[in-house]
C-alpha positions as a printed Julia matrix, in Angstrom:
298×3 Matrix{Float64}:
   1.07    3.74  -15.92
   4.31    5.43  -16.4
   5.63    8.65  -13.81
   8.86   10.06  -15.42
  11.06   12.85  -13.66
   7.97   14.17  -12.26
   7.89   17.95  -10.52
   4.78   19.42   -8.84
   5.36   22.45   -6.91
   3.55   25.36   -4.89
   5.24   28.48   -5.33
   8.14   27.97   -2.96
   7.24   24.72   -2.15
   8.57   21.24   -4.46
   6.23   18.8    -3.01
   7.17   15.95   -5.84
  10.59   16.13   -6.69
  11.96   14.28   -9.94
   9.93   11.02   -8.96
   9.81    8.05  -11.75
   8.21    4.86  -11.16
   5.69    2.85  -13.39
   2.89    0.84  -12.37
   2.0    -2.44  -14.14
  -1.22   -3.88  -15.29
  -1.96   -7.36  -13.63
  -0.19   -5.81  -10.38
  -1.03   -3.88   -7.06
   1.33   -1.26   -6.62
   1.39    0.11   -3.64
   2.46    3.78   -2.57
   3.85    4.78    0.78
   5.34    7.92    2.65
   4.64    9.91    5.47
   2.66   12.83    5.55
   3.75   15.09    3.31
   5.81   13.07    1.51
   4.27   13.73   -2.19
   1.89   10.79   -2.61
  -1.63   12.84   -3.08
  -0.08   15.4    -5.09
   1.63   12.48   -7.28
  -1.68   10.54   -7.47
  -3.67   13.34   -8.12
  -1.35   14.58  -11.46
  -2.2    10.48  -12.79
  -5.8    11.17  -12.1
  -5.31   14.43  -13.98
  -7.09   16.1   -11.18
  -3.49   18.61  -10.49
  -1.54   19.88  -13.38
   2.67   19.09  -12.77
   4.67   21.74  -12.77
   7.26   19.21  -15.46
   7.92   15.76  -16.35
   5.93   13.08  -18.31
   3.23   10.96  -16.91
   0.89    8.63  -19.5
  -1.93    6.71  -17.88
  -3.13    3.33  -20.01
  -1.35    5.38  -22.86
  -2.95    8.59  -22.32
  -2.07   11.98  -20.74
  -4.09   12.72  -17.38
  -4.77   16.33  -18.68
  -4.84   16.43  -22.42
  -6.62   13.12  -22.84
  -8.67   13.55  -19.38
 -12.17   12.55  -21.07
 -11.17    8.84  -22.61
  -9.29    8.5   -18.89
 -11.8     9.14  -17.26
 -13.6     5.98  -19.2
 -10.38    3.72  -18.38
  -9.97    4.66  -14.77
 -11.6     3.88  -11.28
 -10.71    6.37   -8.15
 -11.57    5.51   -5.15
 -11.49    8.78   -2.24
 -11.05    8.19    1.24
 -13.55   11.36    1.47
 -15.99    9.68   -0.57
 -17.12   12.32   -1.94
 -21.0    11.2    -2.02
 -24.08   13.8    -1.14
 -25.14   12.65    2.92
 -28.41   11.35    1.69
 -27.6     9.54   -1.31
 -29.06    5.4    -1.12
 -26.21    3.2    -1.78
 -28.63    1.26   -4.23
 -28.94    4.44   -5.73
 -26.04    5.68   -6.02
 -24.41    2.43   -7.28
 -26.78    2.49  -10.12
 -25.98    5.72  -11.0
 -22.05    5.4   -11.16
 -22.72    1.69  -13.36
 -25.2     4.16  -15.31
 -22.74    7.01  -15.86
 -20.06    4.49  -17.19
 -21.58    2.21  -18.89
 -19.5    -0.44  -19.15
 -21.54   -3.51  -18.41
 -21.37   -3.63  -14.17
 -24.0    -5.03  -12.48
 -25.34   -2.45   -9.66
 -26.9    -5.16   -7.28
 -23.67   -7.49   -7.55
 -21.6    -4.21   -6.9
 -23.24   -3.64   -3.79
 -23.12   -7.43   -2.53
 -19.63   -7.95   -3.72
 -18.05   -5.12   -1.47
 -20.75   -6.5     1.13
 -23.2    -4.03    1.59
 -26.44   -6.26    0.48
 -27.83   -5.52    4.24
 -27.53   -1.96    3.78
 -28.15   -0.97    0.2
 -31.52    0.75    1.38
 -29.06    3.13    3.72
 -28.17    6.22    2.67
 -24.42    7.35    2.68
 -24.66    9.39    6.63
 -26.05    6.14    7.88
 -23.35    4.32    6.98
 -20.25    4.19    9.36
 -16.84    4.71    8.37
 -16.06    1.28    7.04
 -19.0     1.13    5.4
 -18.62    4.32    3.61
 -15.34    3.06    2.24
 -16.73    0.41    0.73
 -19.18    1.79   -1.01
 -16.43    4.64   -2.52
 -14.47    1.55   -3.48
 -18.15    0.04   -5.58
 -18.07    2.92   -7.45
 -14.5     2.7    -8.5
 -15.17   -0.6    -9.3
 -18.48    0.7   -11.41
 -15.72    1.84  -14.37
 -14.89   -1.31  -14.84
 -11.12   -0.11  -14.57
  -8.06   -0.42  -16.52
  -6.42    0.87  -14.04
  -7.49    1.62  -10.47
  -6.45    4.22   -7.69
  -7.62    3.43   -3.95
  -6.8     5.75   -1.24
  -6.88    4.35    2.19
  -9.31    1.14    1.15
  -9.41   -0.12    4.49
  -9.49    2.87    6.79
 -12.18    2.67    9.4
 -12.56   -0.9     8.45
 -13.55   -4.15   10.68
 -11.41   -7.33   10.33
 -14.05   -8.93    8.17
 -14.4    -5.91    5.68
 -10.61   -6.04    5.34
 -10.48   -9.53    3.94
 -12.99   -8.66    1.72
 -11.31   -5.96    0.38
  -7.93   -7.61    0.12
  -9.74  -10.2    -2.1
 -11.16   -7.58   -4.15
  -8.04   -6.05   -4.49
  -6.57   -8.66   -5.31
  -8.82   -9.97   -7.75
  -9.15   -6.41   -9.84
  -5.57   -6.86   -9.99
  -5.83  -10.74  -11.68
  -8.16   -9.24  -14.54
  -5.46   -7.38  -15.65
  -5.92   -3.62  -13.72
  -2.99   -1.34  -12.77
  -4.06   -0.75   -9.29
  -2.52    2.1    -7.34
  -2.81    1.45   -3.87
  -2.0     4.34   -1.41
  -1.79    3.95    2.43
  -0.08    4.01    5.34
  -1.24    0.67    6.64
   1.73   -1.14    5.98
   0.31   -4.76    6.86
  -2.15   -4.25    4.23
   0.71   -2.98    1.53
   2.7    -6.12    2.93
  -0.09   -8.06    2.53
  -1.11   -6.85   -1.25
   1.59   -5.13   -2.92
   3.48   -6.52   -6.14
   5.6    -3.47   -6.03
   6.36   -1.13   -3.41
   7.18    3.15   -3.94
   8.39    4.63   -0.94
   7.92    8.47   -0.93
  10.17   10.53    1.33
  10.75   14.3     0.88
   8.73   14.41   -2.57
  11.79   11.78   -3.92
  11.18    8.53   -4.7
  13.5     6.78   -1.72
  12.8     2.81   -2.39
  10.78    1.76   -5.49
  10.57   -2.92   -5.78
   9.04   -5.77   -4.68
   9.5    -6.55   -1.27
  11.62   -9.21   -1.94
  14.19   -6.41   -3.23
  13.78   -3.89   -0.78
  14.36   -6.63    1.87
  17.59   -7.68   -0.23
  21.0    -7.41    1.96
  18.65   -7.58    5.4
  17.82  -10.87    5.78
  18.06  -12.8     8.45
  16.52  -14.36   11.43
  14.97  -11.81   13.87
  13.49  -12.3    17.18
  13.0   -11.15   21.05
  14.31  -12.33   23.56
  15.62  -11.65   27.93
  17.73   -8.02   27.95
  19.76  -10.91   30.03
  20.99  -12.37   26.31
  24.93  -11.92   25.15
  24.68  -11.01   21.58
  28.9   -11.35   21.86
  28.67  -15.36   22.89
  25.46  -16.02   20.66
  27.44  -14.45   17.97
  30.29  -16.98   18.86
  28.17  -20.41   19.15
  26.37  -20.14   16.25
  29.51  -18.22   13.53
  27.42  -15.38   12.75
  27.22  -12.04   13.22
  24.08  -11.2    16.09
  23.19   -7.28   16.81
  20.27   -5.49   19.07
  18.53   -3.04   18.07
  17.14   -0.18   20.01
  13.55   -1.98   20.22
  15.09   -5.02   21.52
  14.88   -7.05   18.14
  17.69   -9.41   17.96
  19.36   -9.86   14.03
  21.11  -13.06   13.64
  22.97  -11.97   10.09
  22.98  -15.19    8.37
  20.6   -17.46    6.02
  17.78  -18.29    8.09
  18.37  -22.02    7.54
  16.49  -24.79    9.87
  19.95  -25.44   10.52
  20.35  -22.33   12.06
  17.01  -21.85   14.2
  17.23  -25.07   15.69
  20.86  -24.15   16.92
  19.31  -20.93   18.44
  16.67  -22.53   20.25
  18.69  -24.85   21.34
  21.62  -22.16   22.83
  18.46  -19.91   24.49
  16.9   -23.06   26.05
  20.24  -23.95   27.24
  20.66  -20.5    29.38
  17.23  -20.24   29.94
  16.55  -17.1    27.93
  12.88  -17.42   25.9
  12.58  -17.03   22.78
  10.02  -14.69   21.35
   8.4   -13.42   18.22
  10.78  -15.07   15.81
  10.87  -14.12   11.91
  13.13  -15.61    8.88
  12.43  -11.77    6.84
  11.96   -7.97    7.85
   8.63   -6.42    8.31
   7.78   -4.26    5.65
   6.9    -2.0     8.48
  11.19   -2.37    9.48
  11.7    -2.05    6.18
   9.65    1.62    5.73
  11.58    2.57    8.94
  15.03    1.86    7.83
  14.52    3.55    4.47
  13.11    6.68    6.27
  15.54    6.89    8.6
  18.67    6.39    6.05
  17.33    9.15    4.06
  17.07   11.61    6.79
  14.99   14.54    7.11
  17.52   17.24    4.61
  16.39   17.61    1.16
């Protein structure tokens, strides 16, 4: 999937401004931004459910709009509303999306694979919220998709349904899918993405793996007494060592075993603990940084 110099307005209003990025088959990529950042209206132009107002977007090789039909045979979408009428059986309903497409999914291992064998008798207002979501993601999966966009897959979701749908995630992506993965649950884009987009503003602010984005911040991080001298850390160990407003503590060097064993050594020797130490930056830090360097002008 390929998003060049894309523009979507209302009237007055540019919510997607000149955004590019391209999503890969084989990968997850996932899409972030706050609210109101342009991610639905961007999605919903590939999905060729919104018209752009300019710029180029081609979807396994075909335009959202002009070639909408033969998309619509290549594509899975996956709503956070769901989208499915109240008293609808998930059996049922299953078997109807498999039906519609056509393209060789079994119904019954549908509904077990996103783990709903207990309830396929339910209908859709029985189910709670996690529940619901993974039934919307069975019948994106129904298309057997070339390429795939989730919205929110875990949303409402228990611990166990999460891993599940990591895995399934995951595993559309190894059979050679383009999956578009939009959320703001950033350990679950840490967790799954190949590629990250970072929407800010309608511009497309931060666009890599996480391995890039993290490029030029790395580091050893960690908490520790508001007692601890960043100044004579600094000095002991030859490397710069900042605080940041939350209290995280940067030690700007490679994060070698070298290096944390001098650390713990220097905090046990002044009696300062050391806490919730990391060698790399949250993508969550990561989001934040990005957000805030890009500022809220246009």
């Amino acid at each position: 999937m390929v998003v060049e110099d894309l523009v979507v307005s209302y009237g007055d209003l540019r919510a997607v401004d000149h955004a590019s990025f391209t999503a890969v088959q084989g990968e997850v990529t996932v899409i972030l931004g706050p609210n109101g950042a342009g991610k639905t209206s961007t999605i919903e132009v590939c999905e060729g459910f919104r018209t752009a107002t300019s710029g180029n977007v081609t979807v396994s090789g075909l335009h959202p709009l002009r070639d909408h039909a033969a998309l619509t045979r290549k594509m899975g979408v996956m709503l956070q509303g769901g989208g499915v009428y109240p008293s609808s059986r998930v059996s049922e309903v299953v078997r109807l999306y498999v039906d519609l497409y056509d393209k060789g999914a079994s119904a019954d291992e549908l509904v077990d694979r996103v783990g709903l064998g207990h309830r396929r008798d339910h209908t859709w207002k029985r189910l709670s919220g996690g529940e619901q979501q993974r039934l919307s993601l069975a019948l994106a999966l129904a298309a057997v998709p070339e390429v795939a966009f989730l919205d929110e897959p875990t949303a409402g979701v228990d611990v166990s349904g999460r891993q599940d749908i990591r895995r399934i995630v995951t595993d559309l992506a190894a059979t050679g899918c383009a999956v578009v993965l939009a959320t703001h649950e950033l350990d679950e884009a840490e967790r799954l993405a190949d590629c990250i987009v970072i929407f800010h503003h309608g511009r497309v602010v931060a666009n890599g793996t996480l391995a890039d984005l993290r490029r030029g911040n790395d580091g050893l991080r960690f908490t520790s007494s508001p007692e601890l001298d960043p100044g004579a850390l600094s000095r002991d160990l030859g490397a710069e060592v900042t605080r940041g407003e939350d209290g995280l503590v940067l030690v700007s060097a490679d994060p070698t075993t070298s290096l944390i064993a001098r650390l713990s050594q220097w905090l046990a020797d002044h009696s300062l603990p050391l806490n919730d130490l990391r060698t790399s930056e949250t993508l969550e830090a990561i989001f934040q940084r990005i957000i805030d360097a890009t500022g809220d002008g246009r």
